[in-house]
N, C-alpha and C positions, 0 to 999 in steps of 0.2 A: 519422421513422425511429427505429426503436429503439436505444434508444445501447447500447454496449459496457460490459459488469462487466470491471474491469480488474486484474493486480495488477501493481506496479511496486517491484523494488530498488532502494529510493533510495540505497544505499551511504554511499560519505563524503560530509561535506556538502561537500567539496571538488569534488563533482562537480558544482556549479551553476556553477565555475570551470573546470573542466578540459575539453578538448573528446576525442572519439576516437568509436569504434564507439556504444557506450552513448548518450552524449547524440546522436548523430546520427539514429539508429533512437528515440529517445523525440520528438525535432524533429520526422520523418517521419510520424508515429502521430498526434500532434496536427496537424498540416496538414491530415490524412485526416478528420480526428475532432473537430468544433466541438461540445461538449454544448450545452446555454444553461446548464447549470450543471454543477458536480464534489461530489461528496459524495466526502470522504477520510477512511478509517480510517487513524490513524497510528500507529507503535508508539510514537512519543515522548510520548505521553498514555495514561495508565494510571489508566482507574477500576477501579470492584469488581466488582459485576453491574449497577449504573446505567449509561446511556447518555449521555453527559452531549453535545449539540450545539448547536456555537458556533453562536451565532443573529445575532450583532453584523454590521451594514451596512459598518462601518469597522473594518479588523482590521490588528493590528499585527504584524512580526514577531517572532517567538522563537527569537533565536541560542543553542539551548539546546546549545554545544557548547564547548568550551575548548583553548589550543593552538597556532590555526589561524592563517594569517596575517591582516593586519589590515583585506585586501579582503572578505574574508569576512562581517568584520561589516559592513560597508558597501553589502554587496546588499541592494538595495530591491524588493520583489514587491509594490506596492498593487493586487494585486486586491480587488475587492470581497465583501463576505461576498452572501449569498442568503437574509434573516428571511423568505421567504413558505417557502424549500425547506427551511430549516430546521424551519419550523412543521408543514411537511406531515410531514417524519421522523418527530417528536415523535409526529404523531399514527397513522401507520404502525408502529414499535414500541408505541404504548400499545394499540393494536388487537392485535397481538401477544402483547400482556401483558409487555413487555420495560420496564423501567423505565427511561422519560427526562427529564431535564432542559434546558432551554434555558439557556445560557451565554452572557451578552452580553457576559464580559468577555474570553474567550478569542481569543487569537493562533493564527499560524500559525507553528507549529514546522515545524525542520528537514525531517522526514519528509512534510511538505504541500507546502511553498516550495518544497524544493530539483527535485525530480522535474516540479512545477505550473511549475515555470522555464526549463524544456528543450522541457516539453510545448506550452505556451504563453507566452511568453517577454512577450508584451504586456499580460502578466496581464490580459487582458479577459476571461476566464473565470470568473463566480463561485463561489465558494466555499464549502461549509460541511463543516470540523471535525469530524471523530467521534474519540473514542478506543478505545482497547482494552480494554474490560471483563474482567481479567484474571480474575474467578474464574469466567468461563467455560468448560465446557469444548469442545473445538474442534464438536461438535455442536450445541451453544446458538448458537453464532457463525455455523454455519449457517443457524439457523433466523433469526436476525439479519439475514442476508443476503436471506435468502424474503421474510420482513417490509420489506424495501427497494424489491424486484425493481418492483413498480409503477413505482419513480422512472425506471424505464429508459424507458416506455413515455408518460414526461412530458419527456422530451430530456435527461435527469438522468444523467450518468454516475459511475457507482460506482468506487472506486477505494479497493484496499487499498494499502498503504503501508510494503514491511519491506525481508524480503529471507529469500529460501530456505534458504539455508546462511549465517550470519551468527554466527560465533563471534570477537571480537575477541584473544582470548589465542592464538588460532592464527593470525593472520596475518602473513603475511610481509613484513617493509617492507623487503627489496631493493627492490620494487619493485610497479609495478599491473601488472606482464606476467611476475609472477611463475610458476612453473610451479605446475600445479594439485596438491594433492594429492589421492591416489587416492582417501582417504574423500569428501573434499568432494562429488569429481565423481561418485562411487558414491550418493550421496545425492542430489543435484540430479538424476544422471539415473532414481534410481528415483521423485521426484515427479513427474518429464514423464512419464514413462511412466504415471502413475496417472491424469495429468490426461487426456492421451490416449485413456484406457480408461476414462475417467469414472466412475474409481471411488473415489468420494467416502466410503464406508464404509472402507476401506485409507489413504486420506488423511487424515479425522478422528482413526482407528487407529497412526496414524503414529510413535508414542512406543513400544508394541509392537512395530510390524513393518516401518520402513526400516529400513536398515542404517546405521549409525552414528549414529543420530538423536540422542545425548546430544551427539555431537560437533558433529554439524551443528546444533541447538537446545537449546544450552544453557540459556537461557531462551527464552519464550516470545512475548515480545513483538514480536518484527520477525517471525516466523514465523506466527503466530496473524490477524493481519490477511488473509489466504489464504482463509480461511474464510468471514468474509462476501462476498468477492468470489465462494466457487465458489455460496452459497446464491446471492447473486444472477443468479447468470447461468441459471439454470432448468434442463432434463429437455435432459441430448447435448448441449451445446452444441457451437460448432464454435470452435476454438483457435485463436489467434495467435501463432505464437511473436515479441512484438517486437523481444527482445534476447535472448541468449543466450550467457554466457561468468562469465569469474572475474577478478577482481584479487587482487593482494595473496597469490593460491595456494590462499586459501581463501573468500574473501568474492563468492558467486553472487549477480551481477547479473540474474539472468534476470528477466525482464519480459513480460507476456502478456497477451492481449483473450479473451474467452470473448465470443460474439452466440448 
């Protein structure tokens, strides 16, 4: 069976702690959804136009975060990495013409653990590590995605890693049921709409023509990982919406399967 190009808001990494809607609905999706392996782009890893993928069999964690209480650092995820699925990437971007490196020394940061722990809690799920090629532009990261799309068709599920509306200076810490603001959800809901209408030209376009986009992607990094998920998922695909909501007022959890 053809596995699912995925993207998922991983939010706080508080949320491999917390339980409610979000982790419930990411729980349910993996039940549904066994790959034999995960490839994660994550926004917590940031190269340049290389592809750098963790290739390592034994992968460690990376609490790349600060603050938090001290359960936090104590979460253990030993899944296994995946050097055959790795090597196959390697060679599906070099066919591309995408420049990759294998990485045997690379961990799994917040933005892989925390969401691959809700999804699969058994961590029996293999793994391998992408980062964000940041001086791509969201077009290249398409094409990233195309150059992937075989792995779906190898039991290989893709999975981008950020978050839709992700700006930290505007969140609201009353609380996670804080009330949304109207840009936030002006911009989350003109992405479903784009993604719906499968218009991947208006969504690469995104920094010109949603509505609030400086606000809602301030930078680029938890947002940008979107992109190789929509290259991967091929021509219409048919949408999942898995989650869908805000914490904090501003911070979009929304989370989706493209087949």
């Amino acid at each position: 069976m053809r596995e699912a190009a995925v993207f998922v808001s991983h939010g706080s990494p508080m949320s491999a702690l917390e339980s409610g809607a979000y982790q419930d609905a990411l729980a349910a999706f993996g039940a549904r959804w066994r790959p034999r392996a995960v490839v994660v782009v994550s926004a917590h890893w940031e190269t340049g136009r290389e592809v750098k993928v963790a290739s390592a069999e034994s992968q460690h964690l990376i609490y790349d975060f600060g603050g938090f209480p001290r359960e936090l650092y104590e979460v253990q995820y030993p899944a296994k990495g995946a050097p055959a699925v790795a090597e196959r990437v390697g060679e599906l971007l070099a066919a591309a013409d995408v420049r990759a490196e294998l990485d045997a020394g690379r961990g799994l940061d917040h933005g892989v653990w925390v969401p691959l722990s809700l999804m699969y809690p058994q961590a029996d799920v293999p793994v391998v590590a992408l980062p964000v090629p940041m001086m791509m532009t969201p077009a290249e990261l398409v094409r990233v995605g195309q150059a992937l799309r075989p792995l779906r068709e190898e039991g290989v599920m893709i999975v981008g890693s950020g978050g839709i509306v992700h700006n930290l200076r505007r969140l609201n810490w009353s609380g996670r049921a804080a009330p949304v603001e109207g840009w936030a959800a002006e911009f989350d809901n003109w992405f479903a709409e784009r993604v719906k209408a499968w218009d991947v030209p208006a969504l690469t376009g995104y920094a010109q023509g949603a509505p609030y986009a400086e606000l809602a992607v301030p930078t680029a990094e938890h947002f940008h990982p979107v992109f190789v998920t929509l290259g991967a998922a091929g021509e219409s695909p048919s949408v999942e919406w898995i989650h869908e909501g805000f914490e904090y007022g501003t911070l979009s959890m929304r989370s989706f399967a493209l087949r």
